[in-house]
C-alpha positions as CSV (number, residue, x, y, z in Angstrom):
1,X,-36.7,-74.5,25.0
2,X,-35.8,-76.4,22.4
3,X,-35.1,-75.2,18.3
4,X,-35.9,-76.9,15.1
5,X,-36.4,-76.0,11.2
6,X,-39.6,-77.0,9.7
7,X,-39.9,-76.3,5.9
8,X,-42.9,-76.6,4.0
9,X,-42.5,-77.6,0.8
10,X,-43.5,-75.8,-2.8
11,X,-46.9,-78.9,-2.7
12,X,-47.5,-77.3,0.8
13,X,-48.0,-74.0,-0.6
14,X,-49.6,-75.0,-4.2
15,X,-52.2,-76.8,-2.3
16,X,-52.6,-74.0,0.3
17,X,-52.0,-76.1,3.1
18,X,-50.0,-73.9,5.3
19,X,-52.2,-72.6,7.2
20,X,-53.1,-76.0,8.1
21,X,-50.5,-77.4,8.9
22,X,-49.4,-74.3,10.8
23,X,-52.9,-74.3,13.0
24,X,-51.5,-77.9,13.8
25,X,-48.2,-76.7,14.6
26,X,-49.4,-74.2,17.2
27,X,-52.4,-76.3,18.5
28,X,-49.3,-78.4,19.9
29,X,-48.3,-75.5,21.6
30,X,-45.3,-74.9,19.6
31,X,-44.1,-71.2,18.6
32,X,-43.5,-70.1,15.2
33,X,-39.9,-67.8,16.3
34,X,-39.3,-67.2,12.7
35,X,-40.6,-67.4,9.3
36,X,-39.3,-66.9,5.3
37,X,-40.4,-67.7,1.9
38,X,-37.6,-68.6,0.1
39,X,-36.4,-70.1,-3.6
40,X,-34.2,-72.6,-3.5
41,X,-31.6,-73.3,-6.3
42,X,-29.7,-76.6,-6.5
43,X,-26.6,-75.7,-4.9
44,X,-28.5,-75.1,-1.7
45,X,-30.5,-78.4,-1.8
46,X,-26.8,-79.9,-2.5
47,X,-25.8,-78.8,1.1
48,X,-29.4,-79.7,2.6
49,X,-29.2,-83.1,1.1
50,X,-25.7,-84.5,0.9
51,X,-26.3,-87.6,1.5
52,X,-28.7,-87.6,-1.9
53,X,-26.6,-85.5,-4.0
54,X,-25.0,-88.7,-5.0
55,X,-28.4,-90.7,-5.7
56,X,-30.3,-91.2,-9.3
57,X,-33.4,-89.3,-8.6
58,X,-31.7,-86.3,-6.7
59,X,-32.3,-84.2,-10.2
60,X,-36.2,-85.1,-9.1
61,X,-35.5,-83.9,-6.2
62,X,-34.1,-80.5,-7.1
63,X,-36.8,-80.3,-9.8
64,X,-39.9,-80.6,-6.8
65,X,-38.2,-78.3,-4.8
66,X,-37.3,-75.2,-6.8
67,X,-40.6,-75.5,-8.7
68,X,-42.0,-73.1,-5.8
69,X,-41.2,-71.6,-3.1
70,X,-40.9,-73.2,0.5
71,X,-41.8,-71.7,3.7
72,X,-38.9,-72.0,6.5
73,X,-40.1,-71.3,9.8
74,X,-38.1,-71.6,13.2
75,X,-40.1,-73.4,15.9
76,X,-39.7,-73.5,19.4
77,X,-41.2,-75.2,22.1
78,X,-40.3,-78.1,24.7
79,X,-38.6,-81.3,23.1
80,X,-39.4,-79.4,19.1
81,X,-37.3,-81.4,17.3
82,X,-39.2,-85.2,18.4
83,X,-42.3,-83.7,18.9
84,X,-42.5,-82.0,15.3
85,X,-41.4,-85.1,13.9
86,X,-44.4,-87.1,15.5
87,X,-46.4,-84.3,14.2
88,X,-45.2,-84.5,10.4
89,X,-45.0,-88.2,10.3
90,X,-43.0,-90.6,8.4
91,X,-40.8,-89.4,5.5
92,X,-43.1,-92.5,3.7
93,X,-46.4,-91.0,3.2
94,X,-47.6,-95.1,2.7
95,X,-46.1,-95.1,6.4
96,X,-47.2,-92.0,8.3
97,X,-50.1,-92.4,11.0
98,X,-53.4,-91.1,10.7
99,X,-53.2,-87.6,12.3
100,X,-50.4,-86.5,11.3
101,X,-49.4,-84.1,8.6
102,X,-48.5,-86.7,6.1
103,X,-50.8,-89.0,7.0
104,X,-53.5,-86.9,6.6
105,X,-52.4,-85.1,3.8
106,X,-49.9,-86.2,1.6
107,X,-50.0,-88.6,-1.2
108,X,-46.8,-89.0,-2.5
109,X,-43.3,-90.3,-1.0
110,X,-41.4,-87.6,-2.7
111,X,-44.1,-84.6,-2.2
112,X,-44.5,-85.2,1.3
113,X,-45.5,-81.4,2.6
114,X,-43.1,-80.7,4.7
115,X,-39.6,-81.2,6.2
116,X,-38.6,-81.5,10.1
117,X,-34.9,-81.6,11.4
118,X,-34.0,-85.1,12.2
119,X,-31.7,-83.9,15.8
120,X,-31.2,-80.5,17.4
121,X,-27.4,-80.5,16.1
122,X,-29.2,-80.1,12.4
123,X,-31.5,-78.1,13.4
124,X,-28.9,-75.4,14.0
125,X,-27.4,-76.1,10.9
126,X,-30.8,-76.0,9.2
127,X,-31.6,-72.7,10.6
128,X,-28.5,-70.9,9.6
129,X,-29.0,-72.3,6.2
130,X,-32.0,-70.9,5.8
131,X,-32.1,-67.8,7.7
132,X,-28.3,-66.4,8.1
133,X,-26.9,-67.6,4.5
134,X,-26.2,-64.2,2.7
């Protein structure tokens, strides 16, 4: 049994697409361990995103995703972390496949719905991030 942190993002939840995407989530046969809404300030996105901190349109960026709040959900299920990322798509909404999340639904590089730990190693950083941080 594999771990991963899926977030949907503030468009996610302005567009009501959660239930959506979560329907998708468990018709895969994944299970939803754990769910939050949350706020996110900048200083958190600074730890999720280090390696964007440092870029021009990181104030976009933080400006996205504290203009709602985000759903964080723990999912579990065989091989999560690969098989949730075939399910969201690619990060490029121009690039994601029919049928999945972004492909289907997202029309913007930048508000792309939804986020999906890249390894198992940052998913467990991921999910104490978002559901252990005091």
């Amino acid at each position: 049994m594999e771990r991963t942190c899926i977030i949907l993002k503030p468009d996610a939840l302005k567009r009501r697409m959660a239930g959506k995407i979560i329907s998708r989530i468990e018709d895969k046969g994944y299970i939803i361990a754990d769910a939050r809404m949350l706020r996110l300030d900048e200083a958190l996105l600074r730890e999720h995103y280090p390696h964007l901190a440092d870029q021009a349109f990181f104030p976009d960026i933080v400006a996205y995703m504290v203009s709602g709040p985000v759903l964080a959900m723990v999912v579990e299920g065989e091989n999560a972390v690969a098989g949730m990322r075939k399910i969201i798509g690619a990060t490029s909404f121009e690039d994601a496949a029919a049928g999945t999340i972004r492909g289907d639904y997202a029309f913007s590089t930048r508000q792309n719905l939804i986020h999906g730990s890249d390894s198992a190693e940052s998913a467990e950083l991921e999910i104490k991030r978002f559901f252990f941080r005091q």
